[in-house]
C-alpha positions in Angstrom: -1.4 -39.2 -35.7 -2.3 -36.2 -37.2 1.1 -34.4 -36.9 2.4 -37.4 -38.3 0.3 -37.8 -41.5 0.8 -33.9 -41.7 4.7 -34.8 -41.9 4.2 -37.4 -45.1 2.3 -34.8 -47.0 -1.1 -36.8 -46.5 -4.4 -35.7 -45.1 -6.7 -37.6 -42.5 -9.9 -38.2 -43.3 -11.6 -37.5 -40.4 -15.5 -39.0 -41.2 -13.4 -42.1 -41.8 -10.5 -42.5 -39.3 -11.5 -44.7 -36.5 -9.3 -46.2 -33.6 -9.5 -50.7 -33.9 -9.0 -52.2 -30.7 -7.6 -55.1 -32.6 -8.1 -58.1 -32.1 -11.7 -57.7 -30.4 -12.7 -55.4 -33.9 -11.9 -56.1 -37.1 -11.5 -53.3 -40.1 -11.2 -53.0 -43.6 -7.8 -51.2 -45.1 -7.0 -51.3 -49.0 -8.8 -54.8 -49.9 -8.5 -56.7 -46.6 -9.8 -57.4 -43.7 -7.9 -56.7 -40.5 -8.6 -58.8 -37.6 -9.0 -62.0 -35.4 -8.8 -65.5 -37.1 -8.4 -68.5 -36.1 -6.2 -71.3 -37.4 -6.5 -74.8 -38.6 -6.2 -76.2 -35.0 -8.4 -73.5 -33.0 -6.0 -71.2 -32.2 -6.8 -67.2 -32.4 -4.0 -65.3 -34.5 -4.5 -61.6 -36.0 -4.0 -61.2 -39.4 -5.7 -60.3 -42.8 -7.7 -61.9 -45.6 -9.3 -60.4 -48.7 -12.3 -57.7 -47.7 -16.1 -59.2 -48.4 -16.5 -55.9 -50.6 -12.6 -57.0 -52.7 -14.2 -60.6 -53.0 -17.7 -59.7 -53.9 -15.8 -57.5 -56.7 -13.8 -60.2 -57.7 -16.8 -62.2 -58.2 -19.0 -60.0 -60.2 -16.2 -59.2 -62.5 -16.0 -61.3 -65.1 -15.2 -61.3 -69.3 -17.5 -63.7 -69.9 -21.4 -62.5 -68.7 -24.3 -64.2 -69.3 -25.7 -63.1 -72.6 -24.2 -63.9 -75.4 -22.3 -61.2 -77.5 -19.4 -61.5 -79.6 -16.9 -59.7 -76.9 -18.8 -61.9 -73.9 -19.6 -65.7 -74.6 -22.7 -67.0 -72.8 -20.7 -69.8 -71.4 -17.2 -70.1 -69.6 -15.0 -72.2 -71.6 -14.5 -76.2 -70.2 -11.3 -77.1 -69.0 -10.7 -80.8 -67.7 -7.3 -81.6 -66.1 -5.4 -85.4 -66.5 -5.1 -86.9 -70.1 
């Protein structure tokens, strides 16, 4: 792997770089998770869905905070759907 990366110009980080035996582990890799799942009607597939630390960011971020500022309103605005 190593002569590899070496070949695209990139650099391994070696405190970092681990070996997944996928699908018994799972791992994190730019935002996602990596790993077993299993579908609507039980059955295991591998695949990927957005990293614990990606949706805790996700949730944390937003425009509207608490206190009230001019740039951040205490509240979100409402929205109803229909008519």
């Amino acid at each position: 792997m190593r002569r590899l990366m070496e070949r695209l110009g990139l650099t391994v980080n070696e405190r970092k770089t681990r070996i997944a035996c996928v699908p018994e582990e799972s791992f994190d890799f730019l935002g996602y998770t990596v790993g077993r799942f299993y579908g609507k009607d039980g059955q295991p597939f591998v695949g990927t869905e957005p990293s614990r630390k990606a949706t805790a960011r996700c949730l944390n971020f937003s425009p509207y905070r608490a206190t009230s500022s001019p740039q951040c309103p205490a509240r979100l605005p409402s929205y109803r759907g229909g008519n």
